[in-house]
MIKEMI-927475 format. One record per residue (C-alpha): residue in three letters; x, y, z. Coordinates in nm, 2 decimals. Example, Ala and Ser with C-alpha at 12.3 -4.5 7.8 and 13.67 -1.06 7.14 Angstrom:
! MIKEMI-927475
+------+--------+--------+--------+
! resn !     xx !     yy !     zz !
+------+--------+--------+--------+
!  ALA !   1.23 !  -0.45 !   0.78 !
!  SER !   1.37 !  -0.11 !   0.71 !
+------+--------+--------+--------+
//
This chain:
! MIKEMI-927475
+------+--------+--------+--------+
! resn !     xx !     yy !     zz !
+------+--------+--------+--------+
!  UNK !  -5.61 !   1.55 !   9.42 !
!  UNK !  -5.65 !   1.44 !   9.77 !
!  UNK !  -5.62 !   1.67 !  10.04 !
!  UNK !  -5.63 !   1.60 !  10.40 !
!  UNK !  -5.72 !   1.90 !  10.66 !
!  UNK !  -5.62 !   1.87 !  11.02 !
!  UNK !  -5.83 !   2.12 !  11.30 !
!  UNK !  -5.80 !   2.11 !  11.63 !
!  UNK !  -5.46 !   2.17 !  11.77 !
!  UNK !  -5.32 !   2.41 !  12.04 !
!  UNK !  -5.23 !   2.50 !  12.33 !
!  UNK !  -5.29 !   2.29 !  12.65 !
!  UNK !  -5.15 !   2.25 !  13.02 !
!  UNK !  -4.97 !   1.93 !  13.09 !
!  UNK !  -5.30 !   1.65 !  13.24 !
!  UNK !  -5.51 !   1.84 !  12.96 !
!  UNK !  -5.72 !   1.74 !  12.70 !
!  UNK !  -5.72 !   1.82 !  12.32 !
!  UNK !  -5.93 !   1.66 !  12.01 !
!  UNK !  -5.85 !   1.68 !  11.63 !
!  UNK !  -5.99 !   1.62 !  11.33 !
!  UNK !  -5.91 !   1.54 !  10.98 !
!  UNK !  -6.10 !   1.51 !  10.70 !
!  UNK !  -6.02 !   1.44 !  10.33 !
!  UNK !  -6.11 !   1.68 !  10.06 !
!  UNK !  -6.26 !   1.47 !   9.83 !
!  UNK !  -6.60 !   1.31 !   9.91 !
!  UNK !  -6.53 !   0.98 !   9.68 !
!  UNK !  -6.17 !   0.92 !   9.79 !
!  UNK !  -6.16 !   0.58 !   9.92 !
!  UNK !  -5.92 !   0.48 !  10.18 !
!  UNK !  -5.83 !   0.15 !  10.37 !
!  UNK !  -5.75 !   0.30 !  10.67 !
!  UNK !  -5.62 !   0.68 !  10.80 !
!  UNK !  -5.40 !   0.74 !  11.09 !
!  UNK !  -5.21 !   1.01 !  11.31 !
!  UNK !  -4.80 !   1.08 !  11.29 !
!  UNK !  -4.66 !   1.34 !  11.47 !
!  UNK !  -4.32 !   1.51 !  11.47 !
!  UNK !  -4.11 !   1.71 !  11.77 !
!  UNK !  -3.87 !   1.95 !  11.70 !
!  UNK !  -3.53 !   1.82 !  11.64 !
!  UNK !  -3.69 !   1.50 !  11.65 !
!  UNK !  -3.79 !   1.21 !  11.30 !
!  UNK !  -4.15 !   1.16 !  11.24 !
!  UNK !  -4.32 !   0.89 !  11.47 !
!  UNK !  -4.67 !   0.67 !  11.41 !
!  UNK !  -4.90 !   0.78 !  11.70 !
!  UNK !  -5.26 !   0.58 !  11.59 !
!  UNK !  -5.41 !   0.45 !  11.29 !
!  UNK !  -5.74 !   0.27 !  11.21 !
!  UNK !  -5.87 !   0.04 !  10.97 !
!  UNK !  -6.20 !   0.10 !  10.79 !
!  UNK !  -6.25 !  -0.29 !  10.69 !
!  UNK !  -6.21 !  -0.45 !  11.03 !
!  UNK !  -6.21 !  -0.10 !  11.21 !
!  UNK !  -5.93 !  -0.23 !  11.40 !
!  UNK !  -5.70 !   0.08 !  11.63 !
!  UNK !  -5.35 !   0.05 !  11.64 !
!  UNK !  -5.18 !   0.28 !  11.86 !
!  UNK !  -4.82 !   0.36 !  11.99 !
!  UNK !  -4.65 !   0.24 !  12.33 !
!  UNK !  -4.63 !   0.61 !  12.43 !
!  UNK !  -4.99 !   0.71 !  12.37 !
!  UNK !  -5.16 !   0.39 !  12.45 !
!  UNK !  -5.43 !   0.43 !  12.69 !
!  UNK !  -5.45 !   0.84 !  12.71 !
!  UNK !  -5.53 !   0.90 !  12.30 !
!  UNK !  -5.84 !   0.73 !  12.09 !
!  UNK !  -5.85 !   0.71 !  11.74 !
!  UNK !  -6.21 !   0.71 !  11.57 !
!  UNK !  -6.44 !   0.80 !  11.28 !
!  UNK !  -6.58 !   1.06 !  11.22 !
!  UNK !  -6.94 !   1.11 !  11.18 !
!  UNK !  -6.87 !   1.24 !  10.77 !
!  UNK !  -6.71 !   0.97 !  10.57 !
!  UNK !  -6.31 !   0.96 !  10.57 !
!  UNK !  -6.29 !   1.15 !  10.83 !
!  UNK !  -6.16 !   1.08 !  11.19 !
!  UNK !  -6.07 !   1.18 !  11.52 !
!  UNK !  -5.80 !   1.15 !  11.80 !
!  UNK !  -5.92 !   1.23 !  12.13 !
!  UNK !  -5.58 !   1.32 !  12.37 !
!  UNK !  -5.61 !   1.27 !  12.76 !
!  UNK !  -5.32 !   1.32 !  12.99 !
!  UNK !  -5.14 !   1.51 !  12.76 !
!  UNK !  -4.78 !   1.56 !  12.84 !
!  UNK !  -4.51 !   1.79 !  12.76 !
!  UNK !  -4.36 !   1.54 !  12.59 !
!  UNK !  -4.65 !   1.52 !  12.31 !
!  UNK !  -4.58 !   1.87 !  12.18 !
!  UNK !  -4.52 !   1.79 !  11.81 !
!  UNK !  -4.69 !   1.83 !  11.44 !
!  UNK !  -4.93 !   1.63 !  11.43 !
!  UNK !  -5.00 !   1.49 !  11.11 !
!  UNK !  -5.31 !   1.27 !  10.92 !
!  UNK !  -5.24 !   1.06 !  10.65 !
!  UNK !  -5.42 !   0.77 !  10.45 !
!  UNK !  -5.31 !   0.51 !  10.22 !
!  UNK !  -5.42 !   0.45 !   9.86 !
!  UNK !  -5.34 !   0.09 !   9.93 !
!  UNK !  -5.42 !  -0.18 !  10.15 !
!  UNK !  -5.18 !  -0.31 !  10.43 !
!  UNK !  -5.03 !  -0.64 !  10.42 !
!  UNK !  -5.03 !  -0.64 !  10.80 !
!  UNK !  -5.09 !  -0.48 !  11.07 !
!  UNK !  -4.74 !  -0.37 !  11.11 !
!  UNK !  -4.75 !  -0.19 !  10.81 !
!  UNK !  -4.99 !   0.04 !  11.01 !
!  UNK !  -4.70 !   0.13 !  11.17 !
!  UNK !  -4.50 !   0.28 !  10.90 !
!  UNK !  -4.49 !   0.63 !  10.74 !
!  UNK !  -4.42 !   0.42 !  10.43 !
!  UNK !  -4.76 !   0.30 !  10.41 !
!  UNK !  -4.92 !   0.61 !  10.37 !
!  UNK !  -4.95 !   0.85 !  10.04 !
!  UNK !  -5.16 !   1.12 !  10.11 !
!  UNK !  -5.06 !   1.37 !  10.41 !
!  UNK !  -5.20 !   1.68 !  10.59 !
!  UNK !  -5.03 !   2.03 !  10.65 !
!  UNK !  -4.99 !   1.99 !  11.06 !
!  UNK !  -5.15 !   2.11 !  11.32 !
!  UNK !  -4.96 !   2.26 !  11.61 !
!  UNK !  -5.00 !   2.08 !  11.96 !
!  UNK !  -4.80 !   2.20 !  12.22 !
!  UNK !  -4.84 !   2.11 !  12.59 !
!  UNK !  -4.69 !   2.35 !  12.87 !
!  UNK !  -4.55 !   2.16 !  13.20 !
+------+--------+--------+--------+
//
């Protein structure tokens, strides 16, 4: 079974930085691509950035676009998302996941759908 571990979360002042992590369990689990969702309080599940491992192309959401960067890690299957500017607004779970398949497009990036394997959380929460 494939498990994914998020690190890194907590607590930062709004302009802030914060990094996280995620790594997969298993040392042969083979994924097309991972990516980041998070979700708010009160609030559905939203696609915040997602890479590809074949054309290690970034996809990333209007809102985060520009302040957060999605990249591998140095350990296979693993990967990071570096957050600058952080804003009250991107307090929220934030959650890895990776697909046992590829995507048909890049818009598939996009969608929870795509994904099968997900992590526990980690807590972000950014104070105005």
């Amino acid at each position: 079974q494939v498990l994914l571990v998020e690190s890194g979360g907590g607590l930062v002042q709004a302009g802030g930085s914060l990094r996280l992590s995620c790594a997969a369990s298993v040392r042969t689990f083979s994924s097309y691509a991972m990516g980041w969702f998070r979700q708010a309080p009160g609030k559905e599940r939203e696609f915040v950035a997602a890479t590809s491992w074949s054309d290690r192309n970034t996809y990333y959401s209007g809102s985060v676009e520009g302040r957060f960067t999605i990249s591998r890690g140095n350990a296979k299957n693993t990967i990071d998302l570096e957050m600058n500017s952080l804003k009250p607004e991107d307090t929220a779970v934030y959650y890895c996941a990776a697909p046992s398949r590829p995507a048909r497009s890049y818009s598939d990036y996009f969608s929870g759908e795509l994904y099968d394997y997900w992590g526990q959380g980690t807590q972000v929460t950014v104070s105005s």
